[in-house]
N, C-alpha and C positions, 0 to 999 in steps of 0.2 A: 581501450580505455584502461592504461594501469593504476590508477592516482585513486585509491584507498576513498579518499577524503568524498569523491565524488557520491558516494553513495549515502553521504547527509542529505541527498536530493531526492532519495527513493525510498517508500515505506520500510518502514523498520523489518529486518529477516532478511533482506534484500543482499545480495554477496555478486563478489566479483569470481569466476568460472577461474580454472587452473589455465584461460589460453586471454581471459583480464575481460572476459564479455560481461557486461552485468546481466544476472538471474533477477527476477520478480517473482515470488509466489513460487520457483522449483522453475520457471521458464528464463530458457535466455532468452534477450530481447531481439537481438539477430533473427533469432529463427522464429517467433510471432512477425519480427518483420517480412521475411520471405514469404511467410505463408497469409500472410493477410496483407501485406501494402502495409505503406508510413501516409500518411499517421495514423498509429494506431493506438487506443484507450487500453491499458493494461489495470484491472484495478486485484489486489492481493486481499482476497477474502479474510486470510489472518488477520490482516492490520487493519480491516475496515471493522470485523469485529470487535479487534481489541481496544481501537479506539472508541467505541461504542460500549463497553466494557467499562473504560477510563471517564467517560461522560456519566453514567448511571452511578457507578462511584463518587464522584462530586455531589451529582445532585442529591441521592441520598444523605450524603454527609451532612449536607444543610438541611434539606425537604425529605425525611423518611421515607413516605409514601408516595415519592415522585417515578416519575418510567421514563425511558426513551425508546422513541420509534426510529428507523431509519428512513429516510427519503432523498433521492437525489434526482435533480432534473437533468442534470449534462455531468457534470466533472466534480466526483466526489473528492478534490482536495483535501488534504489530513493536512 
């Protein structure tokens, strides 16, 4: 995979390895592939943070004293 642009698809942090594999979270996905099967759910604790981060940030902006909890039932999408 050499095409840069590809990685608008993948959490933010997310980079292409010096041989063009995409990393998630410090992991190439190749070798989560070998070692666990396809398909497999890759989720990047940074970006699940910081999107949650980004959420608490709004709501306070509007609602001071508002919180966010996180919860996901299958496929936390950002």
């Amino acid at each position: 995979m050499s095409n840069p642009d590809v990685l608008g698809l993948f959490p933010p942090g997310s980079a292409l390895d010096d041989d063009g594999t995409v990393t998630v979270g410090g992991c190439r996905l190749d070798d989560l592939a070998a070692e666990f099967g396809t398909p497999v759910m890759v989720v990047d604790e940074t970006a699940v943070r910081g999107k949650a981060r980004e959420y608490l940030a709004a709501f306070r902006h509007l609602w001071p004293r508002s919180d966010v909890a996180f919860a996901s039932k299958a496929f936390p999408g950002m």
